[in-house]
N, C-alpha and C positions, 0 to 999 in steps of 0.2 A: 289276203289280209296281211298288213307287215307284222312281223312279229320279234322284240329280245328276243336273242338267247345267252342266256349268260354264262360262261366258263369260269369255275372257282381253278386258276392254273397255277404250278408251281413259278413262284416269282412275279406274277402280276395274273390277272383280274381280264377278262377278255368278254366284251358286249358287241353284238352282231344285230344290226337289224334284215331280218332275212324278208326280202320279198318275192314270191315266184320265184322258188330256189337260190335266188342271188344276192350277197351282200352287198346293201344300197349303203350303208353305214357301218360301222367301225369304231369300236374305243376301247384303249387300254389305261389299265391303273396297276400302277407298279409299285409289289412290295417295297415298304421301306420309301416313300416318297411320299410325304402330306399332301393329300388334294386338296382341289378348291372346294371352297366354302367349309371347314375345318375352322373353328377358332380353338384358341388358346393362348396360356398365360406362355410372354416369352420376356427377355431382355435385351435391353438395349447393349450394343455391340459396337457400335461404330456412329459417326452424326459424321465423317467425310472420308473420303470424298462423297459418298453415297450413306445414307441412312441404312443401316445392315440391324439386322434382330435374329435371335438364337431361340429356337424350340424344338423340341425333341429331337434333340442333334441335330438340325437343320439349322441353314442362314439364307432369312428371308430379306429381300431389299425392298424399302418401302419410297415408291417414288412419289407420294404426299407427302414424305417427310411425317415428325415431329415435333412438335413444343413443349415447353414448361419440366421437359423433364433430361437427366443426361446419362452420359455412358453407364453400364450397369444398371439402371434403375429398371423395375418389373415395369410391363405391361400387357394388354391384351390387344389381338391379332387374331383375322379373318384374313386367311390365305385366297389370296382370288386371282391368281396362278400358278401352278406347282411348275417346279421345277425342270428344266428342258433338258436335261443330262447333259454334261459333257463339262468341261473346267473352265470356258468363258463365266465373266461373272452376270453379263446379260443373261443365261442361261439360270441362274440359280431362281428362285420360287420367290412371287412378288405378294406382299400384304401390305394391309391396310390396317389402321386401329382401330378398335371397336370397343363399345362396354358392355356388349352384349354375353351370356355365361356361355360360357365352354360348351361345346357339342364336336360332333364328328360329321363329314361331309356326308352330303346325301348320297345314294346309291349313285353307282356308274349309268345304270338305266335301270328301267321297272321291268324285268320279263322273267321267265322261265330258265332254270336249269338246264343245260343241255350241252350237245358238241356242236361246233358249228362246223359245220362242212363247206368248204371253198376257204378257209382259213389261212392255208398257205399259198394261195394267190394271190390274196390281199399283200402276206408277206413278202411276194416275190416283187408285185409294185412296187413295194415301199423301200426296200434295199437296192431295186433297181432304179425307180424313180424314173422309170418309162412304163407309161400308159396309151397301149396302140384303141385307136379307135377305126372305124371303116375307112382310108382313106389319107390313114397318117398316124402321128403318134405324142401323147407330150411328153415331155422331158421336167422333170419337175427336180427342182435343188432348193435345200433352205439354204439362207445365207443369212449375215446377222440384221441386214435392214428387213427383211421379208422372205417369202418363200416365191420361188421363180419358178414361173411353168412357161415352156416355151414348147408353142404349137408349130408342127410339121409337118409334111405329107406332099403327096402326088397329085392333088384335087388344084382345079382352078382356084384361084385365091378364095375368092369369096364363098366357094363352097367349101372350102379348105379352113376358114373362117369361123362358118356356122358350125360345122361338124365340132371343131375346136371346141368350140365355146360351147357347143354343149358337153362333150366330152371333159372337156376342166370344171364344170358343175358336178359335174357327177364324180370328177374324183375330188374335188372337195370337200365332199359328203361322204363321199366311200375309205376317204384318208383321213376323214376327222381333221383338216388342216384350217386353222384359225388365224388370228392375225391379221396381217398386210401381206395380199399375195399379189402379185404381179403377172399380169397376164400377157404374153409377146402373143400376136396374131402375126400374119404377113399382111405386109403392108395394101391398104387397100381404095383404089379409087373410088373417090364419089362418097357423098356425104350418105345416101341412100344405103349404100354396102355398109358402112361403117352400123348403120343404124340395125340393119336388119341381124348383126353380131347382136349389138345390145340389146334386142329384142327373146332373144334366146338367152340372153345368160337371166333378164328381166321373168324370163319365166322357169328355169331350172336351176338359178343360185339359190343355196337353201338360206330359208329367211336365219335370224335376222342378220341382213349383211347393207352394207353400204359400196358402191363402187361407180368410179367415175365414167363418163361416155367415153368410147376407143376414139383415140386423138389421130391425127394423121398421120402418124409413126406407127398402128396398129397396136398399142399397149394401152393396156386399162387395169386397174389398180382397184382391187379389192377388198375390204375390210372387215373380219368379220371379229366374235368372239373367241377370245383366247382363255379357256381356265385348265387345261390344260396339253402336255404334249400330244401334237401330229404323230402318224406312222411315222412319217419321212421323219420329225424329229428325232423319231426312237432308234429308225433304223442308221440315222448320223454316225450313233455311238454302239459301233458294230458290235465288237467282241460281246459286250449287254445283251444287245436286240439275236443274235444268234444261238447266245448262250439260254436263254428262254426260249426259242422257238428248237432248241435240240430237247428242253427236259418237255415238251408237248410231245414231240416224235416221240422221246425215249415211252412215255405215257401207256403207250399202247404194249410195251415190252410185257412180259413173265418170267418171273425168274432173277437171278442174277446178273446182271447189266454192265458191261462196259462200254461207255462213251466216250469215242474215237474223236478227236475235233483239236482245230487248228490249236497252235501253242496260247494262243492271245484267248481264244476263246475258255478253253482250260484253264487259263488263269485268275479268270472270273468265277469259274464254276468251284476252283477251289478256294477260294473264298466268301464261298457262299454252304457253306453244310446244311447250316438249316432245309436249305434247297437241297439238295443229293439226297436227305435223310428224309427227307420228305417222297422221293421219287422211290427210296429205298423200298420205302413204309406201302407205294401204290403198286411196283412191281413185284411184292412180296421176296423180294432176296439183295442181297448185297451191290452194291453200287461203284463202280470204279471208272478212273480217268486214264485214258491212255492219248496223248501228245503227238498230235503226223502234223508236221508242218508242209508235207504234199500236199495235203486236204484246202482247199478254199476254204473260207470262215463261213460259207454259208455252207455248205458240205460234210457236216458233223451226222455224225450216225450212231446206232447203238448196237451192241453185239453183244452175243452170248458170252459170258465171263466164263 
């Protein structure tokens, strides 16, 4: 039976839907980032080029726009995308107006307290953005129209195809990736081939999604719900997505703690106290940074102080 698990973690919030030992699903919610469905009172910022609004330090872009009212004037706001990290302004967290009273989003998922075990494989996916399946592997990249997944391998096309296509539903679901994704298959003869693709993504894309039938160029384009960041988005904005999956690692430490990690990644960490004093408070002893820029950014560690 599937089941949440949920991780209360330093710097974001971590839900697992575990089935038969394995995570079918995936989603994170990061300190310091308003989720979707959050409203509240904000102000008007900006009416161009783009509609911009300010709340709890945040600037949200509303692509309905507004009327009847102008720069600085209050109003309220249902965030119904948060934020995608990184300095594009496509990227910053999209609302809507509303006059509905202030509340806080609903939970990440319904489940149980716990650790999720297979955790950082998911991670390793999503910073690699290579997902091998039997027979080949995708390669998955966001980019600012969409998120690209391009299918590979050693299989006949059309089994090369299927395999595919089911393999990119599943890391859909296992990536939390919403949006417009873009699916490359190899290219395939016969209208029949083409079909028997769509017939497997028809029954493993997780609802609700829209997507078009594979054209004769093998791509087909899928659309699903976006309220907030994918892996792959989180893992875009490396120094972030490492500097949280070291204070997990660090998690399991005793004692006094030094975390050894790339310069970029430290850079973050030390602007983040809240977080160290928090990992201080779980390891029961003192917390410190030490700076290797040998280290890969994914290759941070914790040692005895």
């Amino acid at each position: 039976m599937p089941e949440w698990l949920i991780e209360d973690g330093i710097g974001e919030t971590r839900a697992a839907l575990v089935e038969n030992g394995e995570i079918v699903e995936a989603r994170v919610r990061r300190d310091g980032v308003t989720p979707a469905g959050t409203i509240l009172d904000a102000r008007l910022v900006a009416v161009a080029p783009r509609v911009a609004v300010e709340a709890g330090g945040e600037q949200f872009l509303m692509p309905r726009g507004v009327s009847g009212i102008s720069e600085g004037s209050r109003l309220r706001i249902e965030v119904v995308r948060e934020a995608l990290g990184g300095t594009e302004n496509w990227k910053r967290g999209l609302a809507r107006r509303t006059e509905e009273e202030p509340r806080p989003a609903p939970p990440l998922a319904e489940g149980t307290p716990g650790h999720v075990d297979g955790w950082d494989e998911v991670l390793d996916e999503a910073r690699s953005g290579i997902v091998s399946f039997d027979g080949g592997e995708l390669r998955i990249e966001p980019t600012a129209a969409m998120t690209m997944i391009d299918v590979d391998g050693w299989l006949v096309p059309d089994k090369l195809a299927q395999m595919g296509a089911w393999a990119a539903a599943r890391a859909i679901r296992r990536l939390d990736i919403g949006g417009p994704t873009g699916i490359d298959f190899p290219t395939l003869k016969g209208r029949e081939a083409r079909q028997q693709v769509d017939s497997v993504l028809a029954e493993y894309l997780p609802a609700p999604a829209e997507r078009t039938a594979m054209n004769g160029f093998g791509f087909v384009q899928v659309v699903r719900p976006r309220s907030r960041a994918s892996l792959i988005d989180l893992a875009a904005d490396r120094p972030a997505f490492e500097a949280r999956a070291l204070l997990r690692r660090a998690g399991t430490e005793i004692g006094a703690t030094r975390l050894a990690a790339h310069p970029s990644v430290v850079r973050v960490l030390e602007g983040q106290q809240g977080w160290l004093d928090r990992l201080a408070r779980q390891v029961g002893g003192e917390v410190t940074l030490r700076s290797d820029a040998s280290l890969a950014m994914s290759a941070g560690h914790a040692e005895r102080a």
